[in-house]
RODO-2510 file (C-alpha; in nm, 4 decimals, decimal comma):
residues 392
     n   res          X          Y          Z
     1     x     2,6543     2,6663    -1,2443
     2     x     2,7002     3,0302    -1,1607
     3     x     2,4319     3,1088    -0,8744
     4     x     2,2699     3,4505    -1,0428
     5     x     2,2209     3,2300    -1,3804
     6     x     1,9256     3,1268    -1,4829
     7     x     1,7848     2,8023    -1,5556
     8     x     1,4448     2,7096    -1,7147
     9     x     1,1875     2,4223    -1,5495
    10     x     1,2742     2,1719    -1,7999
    11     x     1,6298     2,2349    -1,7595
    12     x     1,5910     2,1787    -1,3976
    13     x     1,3643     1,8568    -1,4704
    14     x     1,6319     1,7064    -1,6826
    15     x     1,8696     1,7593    -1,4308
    16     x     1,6719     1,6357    -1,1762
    17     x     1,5932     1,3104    -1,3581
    18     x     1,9698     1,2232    -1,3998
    19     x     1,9867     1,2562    -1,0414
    20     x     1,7356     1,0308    -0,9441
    21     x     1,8793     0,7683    -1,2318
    22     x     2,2159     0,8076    -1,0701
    23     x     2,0516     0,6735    -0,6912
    24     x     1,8268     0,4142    -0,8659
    25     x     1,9445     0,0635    -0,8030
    26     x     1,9192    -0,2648    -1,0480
    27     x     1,6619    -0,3841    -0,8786
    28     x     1,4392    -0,0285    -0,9035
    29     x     1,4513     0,1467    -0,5950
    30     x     1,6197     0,4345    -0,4841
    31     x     1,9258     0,4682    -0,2428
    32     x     1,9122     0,7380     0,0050
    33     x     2,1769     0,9734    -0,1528
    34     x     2,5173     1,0037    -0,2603
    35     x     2,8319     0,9690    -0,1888
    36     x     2,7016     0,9354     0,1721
    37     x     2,3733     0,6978     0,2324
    38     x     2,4311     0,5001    -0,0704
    39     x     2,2163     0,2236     0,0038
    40     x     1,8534     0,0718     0,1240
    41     x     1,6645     0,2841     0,3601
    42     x     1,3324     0,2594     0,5116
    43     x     1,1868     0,6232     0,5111
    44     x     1,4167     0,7766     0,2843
    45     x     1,3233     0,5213     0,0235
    46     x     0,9284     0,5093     0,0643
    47     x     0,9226     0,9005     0,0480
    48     x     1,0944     0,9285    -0,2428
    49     x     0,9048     0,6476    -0,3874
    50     x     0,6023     0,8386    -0,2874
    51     x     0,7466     1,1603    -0,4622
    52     x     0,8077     0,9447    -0,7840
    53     x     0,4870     0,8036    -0,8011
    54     x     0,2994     0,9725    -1,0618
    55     x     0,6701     1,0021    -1,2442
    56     x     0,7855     0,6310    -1,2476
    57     x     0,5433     0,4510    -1,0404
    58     x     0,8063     0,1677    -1,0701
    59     x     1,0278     0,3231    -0,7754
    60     x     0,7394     0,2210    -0,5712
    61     x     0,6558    -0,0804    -0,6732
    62     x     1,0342    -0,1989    -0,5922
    63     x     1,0632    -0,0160    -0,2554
    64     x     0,7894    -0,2275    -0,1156
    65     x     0,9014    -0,5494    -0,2916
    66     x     1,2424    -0,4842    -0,1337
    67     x     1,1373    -0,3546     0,2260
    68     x     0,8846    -0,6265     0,1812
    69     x     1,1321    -0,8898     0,1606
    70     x     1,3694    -0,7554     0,4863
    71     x     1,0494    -0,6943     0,7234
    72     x     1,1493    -0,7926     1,0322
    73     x     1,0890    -1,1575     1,1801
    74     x     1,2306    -1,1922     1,5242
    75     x     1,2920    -1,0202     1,8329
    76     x     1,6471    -0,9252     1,8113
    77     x     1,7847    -0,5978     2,0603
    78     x     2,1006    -0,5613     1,8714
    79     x     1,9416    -0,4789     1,5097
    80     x     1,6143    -0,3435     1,6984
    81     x     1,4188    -0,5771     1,4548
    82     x     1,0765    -0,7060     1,5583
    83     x     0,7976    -0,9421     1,4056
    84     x     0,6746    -0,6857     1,1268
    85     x     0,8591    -0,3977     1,1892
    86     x     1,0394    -0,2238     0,8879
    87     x     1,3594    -0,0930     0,8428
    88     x     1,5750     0,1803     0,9213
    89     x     1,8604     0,0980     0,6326
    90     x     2,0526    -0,1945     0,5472
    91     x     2,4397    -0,1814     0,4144
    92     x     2,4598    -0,5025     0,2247
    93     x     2,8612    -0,5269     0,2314
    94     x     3,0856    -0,6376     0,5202
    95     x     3,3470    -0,3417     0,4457
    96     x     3,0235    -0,1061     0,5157
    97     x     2,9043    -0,2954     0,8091
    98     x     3,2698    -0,2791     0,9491
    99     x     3,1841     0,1688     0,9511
   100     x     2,8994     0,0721     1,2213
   101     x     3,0354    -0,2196     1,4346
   102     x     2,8002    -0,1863     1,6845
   103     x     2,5196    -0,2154     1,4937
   104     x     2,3142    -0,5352     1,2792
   105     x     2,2350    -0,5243     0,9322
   106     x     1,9481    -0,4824     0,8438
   107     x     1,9100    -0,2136     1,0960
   108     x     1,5477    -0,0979     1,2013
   109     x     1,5843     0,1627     1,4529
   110     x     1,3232     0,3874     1,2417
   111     x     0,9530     0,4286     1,4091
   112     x     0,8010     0,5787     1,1253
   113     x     0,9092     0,3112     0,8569
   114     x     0,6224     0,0983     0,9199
   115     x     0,3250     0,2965     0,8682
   116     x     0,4658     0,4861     0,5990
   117     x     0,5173     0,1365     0,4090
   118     x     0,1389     0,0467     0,4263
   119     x     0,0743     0,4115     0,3030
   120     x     0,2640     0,4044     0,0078
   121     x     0,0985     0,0556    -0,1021
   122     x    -0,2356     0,2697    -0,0817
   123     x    -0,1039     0,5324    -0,2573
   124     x     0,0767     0,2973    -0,5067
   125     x    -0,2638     0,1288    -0,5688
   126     x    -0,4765     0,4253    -0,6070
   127     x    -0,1810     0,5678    -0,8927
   128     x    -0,1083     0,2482    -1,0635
   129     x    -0,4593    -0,0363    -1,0114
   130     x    -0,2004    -0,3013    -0,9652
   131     x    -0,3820    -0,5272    -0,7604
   132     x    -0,2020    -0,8113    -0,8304
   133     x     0,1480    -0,6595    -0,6944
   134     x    -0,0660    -0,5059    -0,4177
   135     x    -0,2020    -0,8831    -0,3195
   136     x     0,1793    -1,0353    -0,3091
   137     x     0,2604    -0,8175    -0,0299
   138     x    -0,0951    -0,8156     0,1407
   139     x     0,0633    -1,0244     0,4307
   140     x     0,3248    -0,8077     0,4509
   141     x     0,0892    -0,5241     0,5019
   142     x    -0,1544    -0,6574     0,7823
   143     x     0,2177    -0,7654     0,9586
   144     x     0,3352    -0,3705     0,9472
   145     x    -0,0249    -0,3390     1,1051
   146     x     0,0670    -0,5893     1,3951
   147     x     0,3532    -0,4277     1,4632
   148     x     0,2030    -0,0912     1,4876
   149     x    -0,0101    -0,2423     1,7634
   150     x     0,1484    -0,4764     1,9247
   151     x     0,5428    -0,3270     1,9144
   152     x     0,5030     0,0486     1,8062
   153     x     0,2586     0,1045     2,1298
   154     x     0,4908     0,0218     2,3857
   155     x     0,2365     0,1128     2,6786
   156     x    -0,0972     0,0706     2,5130
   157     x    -0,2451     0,4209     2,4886
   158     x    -0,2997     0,4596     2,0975
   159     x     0,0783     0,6071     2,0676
   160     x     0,3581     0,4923     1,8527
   161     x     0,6576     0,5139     2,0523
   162     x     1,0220     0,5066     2,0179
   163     x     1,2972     0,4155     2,2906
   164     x     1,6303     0,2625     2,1508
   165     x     1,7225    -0,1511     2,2564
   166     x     2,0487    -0,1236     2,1223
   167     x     2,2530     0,1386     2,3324
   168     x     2,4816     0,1949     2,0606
   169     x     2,1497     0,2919     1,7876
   170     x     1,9823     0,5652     1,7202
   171     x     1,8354     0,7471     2,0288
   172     x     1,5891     0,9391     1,8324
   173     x     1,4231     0,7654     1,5411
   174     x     1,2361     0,9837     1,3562
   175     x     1,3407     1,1742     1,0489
   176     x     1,5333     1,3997     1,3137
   177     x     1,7192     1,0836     1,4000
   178     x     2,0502     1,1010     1,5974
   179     x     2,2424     0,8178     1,8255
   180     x     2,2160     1,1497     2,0720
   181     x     1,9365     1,3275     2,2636
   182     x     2,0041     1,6650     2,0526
   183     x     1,6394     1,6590     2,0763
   184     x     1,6320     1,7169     2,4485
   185     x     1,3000     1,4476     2,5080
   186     x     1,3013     1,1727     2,7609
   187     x     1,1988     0,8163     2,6412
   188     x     0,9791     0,6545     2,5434
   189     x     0,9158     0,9302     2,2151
   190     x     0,5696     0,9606     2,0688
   191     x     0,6782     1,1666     1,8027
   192     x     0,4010     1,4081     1,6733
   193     x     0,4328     1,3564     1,3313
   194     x     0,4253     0,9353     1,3456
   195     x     0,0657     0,9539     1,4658
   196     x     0,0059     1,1589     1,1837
   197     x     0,2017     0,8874     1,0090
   198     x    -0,0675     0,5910     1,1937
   199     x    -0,3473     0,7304     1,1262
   200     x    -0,2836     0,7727     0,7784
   201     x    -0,1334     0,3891     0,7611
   202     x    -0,5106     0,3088     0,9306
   203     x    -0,7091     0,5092     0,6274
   204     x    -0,4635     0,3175     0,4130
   205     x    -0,5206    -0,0258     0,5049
   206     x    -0,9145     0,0324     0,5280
   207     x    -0,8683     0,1176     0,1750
   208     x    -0,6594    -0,1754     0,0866
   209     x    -0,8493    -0,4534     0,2361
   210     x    -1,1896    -0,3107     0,1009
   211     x    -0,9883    -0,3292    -0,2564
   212     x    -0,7546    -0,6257    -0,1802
   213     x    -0,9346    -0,8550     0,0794
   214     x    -0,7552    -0,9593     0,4206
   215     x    -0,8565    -1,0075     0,8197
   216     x    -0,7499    -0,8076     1,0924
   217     x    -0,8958    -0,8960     1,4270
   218     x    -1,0415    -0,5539     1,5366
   219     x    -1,2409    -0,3269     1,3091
   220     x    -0,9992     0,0045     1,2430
   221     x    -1,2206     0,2775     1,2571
   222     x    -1,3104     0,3105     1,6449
   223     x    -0,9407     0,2647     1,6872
   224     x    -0,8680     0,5614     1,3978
   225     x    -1,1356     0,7944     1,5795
   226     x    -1,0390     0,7436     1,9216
   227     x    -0,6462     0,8274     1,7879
   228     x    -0,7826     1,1250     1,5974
   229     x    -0,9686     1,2806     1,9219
   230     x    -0,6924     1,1769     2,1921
   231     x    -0,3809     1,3214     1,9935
   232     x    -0,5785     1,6515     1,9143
   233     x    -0,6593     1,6789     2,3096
   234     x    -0,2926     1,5678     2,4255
   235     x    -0,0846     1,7256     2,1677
   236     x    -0,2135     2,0522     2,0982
   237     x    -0,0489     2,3648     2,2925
   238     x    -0,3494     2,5861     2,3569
   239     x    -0,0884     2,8873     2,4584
   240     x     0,0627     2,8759     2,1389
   241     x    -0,2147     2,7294     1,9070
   242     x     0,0445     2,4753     1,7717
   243     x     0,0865     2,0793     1,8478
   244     x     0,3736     1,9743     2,0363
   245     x     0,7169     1,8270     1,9199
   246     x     0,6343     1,5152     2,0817
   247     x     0,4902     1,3345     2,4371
   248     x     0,7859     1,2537     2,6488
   249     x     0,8214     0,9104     2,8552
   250     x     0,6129     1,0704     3,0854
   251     x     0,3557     1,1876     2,8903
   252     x     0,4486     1,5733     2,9087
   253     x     0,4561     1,7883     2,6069
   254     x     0,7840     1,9254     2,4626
   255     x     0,6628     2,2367     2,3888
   256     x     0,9233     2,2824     2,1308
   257     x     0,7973     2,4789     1,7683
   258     x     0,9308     2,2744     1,5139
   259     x     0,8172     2,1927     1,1532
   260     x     0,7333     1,8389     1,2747
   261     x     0,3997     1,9161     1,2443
   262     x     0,3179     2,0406     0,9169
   263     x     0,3588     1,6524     0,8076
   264     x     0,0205     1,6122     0,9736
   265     x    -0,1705     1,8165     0,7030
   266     x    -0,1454     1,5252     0,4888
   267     x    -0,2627     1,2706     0,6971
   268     x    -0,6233     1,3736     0,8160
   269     x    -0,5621     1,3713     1,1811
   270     x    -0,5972     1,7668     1,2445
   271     x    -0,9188     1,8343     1,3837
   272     x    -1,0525     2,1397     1,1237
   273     x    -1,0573     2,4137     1,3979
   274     x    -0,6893     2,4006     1,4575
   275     x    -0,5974     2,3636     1,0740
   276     x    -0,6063     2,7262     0,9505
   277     x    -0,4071     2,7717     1,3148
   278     x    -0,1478     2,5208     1,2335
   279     x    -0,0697     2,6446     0,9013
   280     x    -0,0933     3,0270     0,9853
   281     x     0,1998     2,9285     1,2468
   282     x     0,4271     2,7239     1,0054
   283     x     0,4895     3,0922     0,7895
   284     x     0,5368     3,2880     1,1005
   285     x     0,8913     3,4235     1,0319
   286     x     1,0308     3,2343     1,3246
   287     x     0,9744     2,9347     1,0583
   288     x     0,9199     3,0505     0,7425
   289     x     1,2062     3,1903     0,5368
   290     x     1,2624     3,2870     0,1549
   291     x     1,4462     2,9444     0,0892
   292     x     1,1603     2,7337     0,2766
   293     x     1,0396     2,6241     0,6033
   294     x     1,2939     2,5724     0,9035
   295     x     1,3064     2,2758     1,0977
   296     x     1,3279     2,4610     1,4056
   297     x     1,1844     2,8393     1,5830
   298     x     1,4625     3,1010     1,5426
   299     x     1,2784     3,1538     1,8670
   300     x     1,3443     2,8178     2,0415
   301     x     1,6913     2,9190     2,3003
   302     x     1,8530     2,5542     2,0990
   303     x     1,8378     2,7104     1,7539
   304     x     2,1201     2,6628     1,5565
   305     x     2,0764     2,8038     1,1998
   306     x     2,3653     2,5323     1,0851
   307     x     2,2164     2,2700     1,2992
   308     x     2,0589     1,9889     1,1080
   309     x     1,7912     1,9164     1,2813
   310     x     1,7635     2,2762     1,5153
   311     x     1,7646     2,4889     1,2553
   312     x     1,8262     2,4242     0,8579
   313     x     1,5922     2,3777     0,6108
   314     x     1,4996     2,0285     0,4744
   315     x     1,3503     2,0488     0,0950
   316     x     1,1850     1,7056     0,1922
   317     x     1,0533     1,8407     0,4899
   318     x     0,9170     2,1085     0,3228
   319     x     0,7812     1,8738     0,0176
   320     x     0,5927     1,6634     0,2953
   321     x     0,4102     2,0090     0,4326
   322     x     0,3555     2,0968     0,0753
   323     x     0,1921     1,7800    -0,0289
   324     x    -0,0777     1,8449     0,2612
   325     x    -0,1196     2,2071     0,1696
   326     x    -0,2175     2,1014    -0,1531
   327     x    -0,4830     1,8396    -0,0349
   328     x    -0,6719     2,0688     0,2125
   329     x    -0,6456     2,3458    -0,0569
   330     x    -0,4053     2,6138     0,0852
   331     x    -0,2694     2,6306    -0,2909
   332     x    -0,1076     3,0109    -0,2210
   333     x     0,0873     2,9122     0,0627
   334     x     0,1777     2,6005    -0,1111
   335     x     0,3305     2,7672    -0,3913
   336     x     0,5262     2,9981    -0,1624
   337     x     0,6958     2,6434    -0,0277
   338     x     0,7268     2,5530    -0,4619
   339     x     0,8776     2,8863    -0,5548
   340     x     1,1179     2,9175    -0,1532
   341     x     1,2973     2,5557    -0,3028
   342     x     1,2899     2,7452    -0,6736
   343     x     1,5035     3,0208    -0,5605
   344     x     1,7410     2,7559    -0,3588
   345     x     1,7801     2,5792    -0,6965
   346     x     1,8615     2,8687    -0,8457
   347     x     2,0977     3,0206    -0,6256
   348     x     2,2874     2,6883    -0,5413
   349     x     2,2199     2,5056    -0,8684
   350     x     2,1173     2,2125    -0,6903
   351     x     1,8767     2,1052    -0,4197
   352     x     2,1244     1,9516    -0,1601
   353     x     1,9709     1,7360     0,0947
   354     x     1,9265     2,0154     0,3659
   355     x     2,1117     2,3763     0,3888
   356     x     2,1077     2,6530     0,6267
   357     x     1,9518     3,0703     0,6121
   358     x     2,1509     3,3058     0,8054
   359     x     2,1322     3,6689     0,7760
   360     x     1,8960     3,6071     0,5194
   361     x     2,1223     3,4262     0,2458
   362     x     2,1116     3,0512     0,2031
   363     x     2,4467     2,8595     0,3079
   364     x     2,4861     2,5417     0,1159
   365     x     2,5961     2,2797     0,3783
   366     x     2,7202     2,0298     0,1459
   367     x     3,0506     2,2569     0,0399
   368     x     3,1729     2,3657     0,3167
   369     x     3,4893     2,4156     0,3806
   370     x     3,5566     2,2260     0,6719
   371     x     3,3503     1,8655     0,6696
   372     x     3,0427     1,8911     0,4781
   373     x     2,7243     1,7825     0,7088
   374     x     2,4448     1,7757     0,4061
   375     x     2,4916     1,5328     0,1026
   376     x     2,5033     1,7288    -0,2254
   377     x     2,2855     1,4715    -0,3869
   378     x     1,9786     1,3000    -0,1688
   379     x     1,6815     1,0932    -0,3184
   380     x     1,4051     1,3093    -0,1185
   381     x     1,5117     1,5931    -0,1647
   382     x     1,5617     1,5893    -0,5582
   383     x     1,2495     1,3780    -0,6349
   384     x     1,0793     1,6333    -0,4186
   385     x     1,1589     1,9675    -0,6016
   386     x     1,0796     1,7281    -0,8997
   387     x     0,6976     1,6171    -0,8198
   388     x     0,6582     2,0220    -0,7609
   389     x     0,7523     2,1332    -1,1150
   390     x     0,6901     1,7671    -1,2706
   391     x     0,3040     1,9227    -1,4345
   392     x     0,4849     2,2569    -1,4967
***
């Protein structure tokens, strides 16, 4: 499609409909993208699912069947699987396992996996009233739970962690994963954004015991406060009125500004003085471009405007921050987020799975010249764009 043409919201729908067909699987849920990522994974899948939901509530119901039935069982340092823990992606074929020898399928090097699995079941309930699905996979549920506490806090103080057991996996494992430290933080990570991601899995499973029934041996809501106080005191930068990228292994702040932690709008773990502070920051225009929200400052001396993870723009990313603009009622500087991923549509005639801004035009990183680094076609970011305009 020429980029100055112009193409109407259903158009667009349609389109993006036969692109999330294309990554939906026999058995309902959605792979990760295409040609690269073709298959199973953990966060990729639930956050699309969670982007479908009100669409084809469907997607959801077979993500958690399917992560449901690969939760981890054992201890095992090679796959990083634990009692509980969800997972990072699978590749179900030996001539794909052969492309990561060092690695076990299923693969769960992923911290955030977990928690966002018992959210989606809460949000899946709330959308659909399928209590009887939601009761199947109850166990499942309370064991994503143990795991948060009893594997995800690797030193006890209320914080998920990550460090890698396989030194061949993933060093960071986050959504800004990488088997390298491009992130610059010592281990063990507590990502900021995956206590967003807890406390929200907490609210959830209060909600889905009081509607489904189970046991839990400690009553969640001390816990949930005493998170909800403790990150807002340990993770917030008073200097620069933002929270921090993450706590390193030693408990200092990476005093990084990254878009990490708009995904905490959603979540309810933002003490209200510092939310109007928090989202005032995110569309400073070290952040904030035409074409969306960078993951990275242009101010930060790492930024990389081509970078993946120092510097492009993630529509999912910018979906996630969206989502909790919306709930806490910022609806004009949601919509600037709406129309910023508009305008990329537009101009690329798609929604690729990131790209980058330089010089103030958008740079579509899955056709470039020399190896492409962003897929032209990825689950999150299509169903994303596609939950924005779905009521339009």
């Amino acid at each position: 499609m020429p980029k100055d043409d112009y193409v109407n919201i259903d158009e667009i729908k349609r389109r993006l409909l036969l692109e999330i067909d294309k990554l939906k699987t026999p058995d309902g849920y959605l792979n990760a993208g295409y040609p690269r990522y073709n298959t199973l994974f953990g966060r990729d899948s639930l956050i699309s699912a969670w982007q479908t939901l009100k669409i084809d509530s469907s997607i959801a119901r077979a993500t958690l069947k399917i992560l449901a039935k690969y939760q981890g069982k054992i201890i095992d340092p090679m796959s990083e699987e634990e009692p509980g823990k969800i997972l990072h992606e699978h590749r179900f074929t030996l001539e794909e396992q052969k492309k990561l020898l060092n690695w076990k399928f299923p693969y769960y090097g992923s911290v955030d996996s977990t928690p966002l699995f018992i959210f989606l079941a809460a949000q899946y309930l709330r959308e659909t009233g399928d209590k009887s699905f939601v009761k199947g996979i109850m166990k499942n549920i309370l064991d994503a739970y143990l795991w948060i506490r009893n594997y995800g806090d690797l030193d006890r103080d209320g914080y998920v962690e990550y460090k890698r057991k396989n030194p061949y996996g993933l060093f960071h494992q986050g959504w800004k994963d990488g088997t390298e430290d491009h992130l610059g933080i010592k281990p063990p990570v507590a990502i900021v954004e995956v206590q967003g991601y807890v406390y929200a899995a907490y609210q959830s499973l209060e909600f889905l015991i009081k509607e489904i029934g189970g046991k839990i041996s400690r009553d969640i809501s001390p816990i949930k406060k005493t998170l909800k106080l403790k990150f807002n005191r340990d993770f917030w930068m008073k200097k620069e009125n933002f929270f921090a990228l993450a706590l390193d292994g030693d408990k200092k702040q990476k005093k990084t500004i990254a878009s990490n932690p708009g995904h905490l709008l959603f979540t309810g773990i933002v003490l209200e003085d510092k939310v109007e502070l928090l989202v005032s920051r995110l569309f400073k225009e070290d952040l904030w471009t035409p074409y969306g929200i960078r993951t990275h400052s242009s101010l930060e001396p790492d930024f990389d405007p081509y970078s993946p993870h120092l510097g492009c723009i993630w529509p999912h990313d910018n979906w996630i921050i969206y989502k909790g603009l919306q709930k806490l009622g910022f609806t004009s500087y949601a919509g600037r987020i709406k129309e910023a991923l508009l305008r990329v549509y537009k101009k690329l005639g798609k929604i690729p799975e990131f790209y980058a801004v330089s010089r103030g035009e958008v740079v579509d990183m899955s056709t470039l010249e020399k190896e492409p680094t962003a897929n032209p076609l990825q689950a999150w970011a299509s169903a994303g764009l596609l939950e924005m305009i779905w009521s339009d």
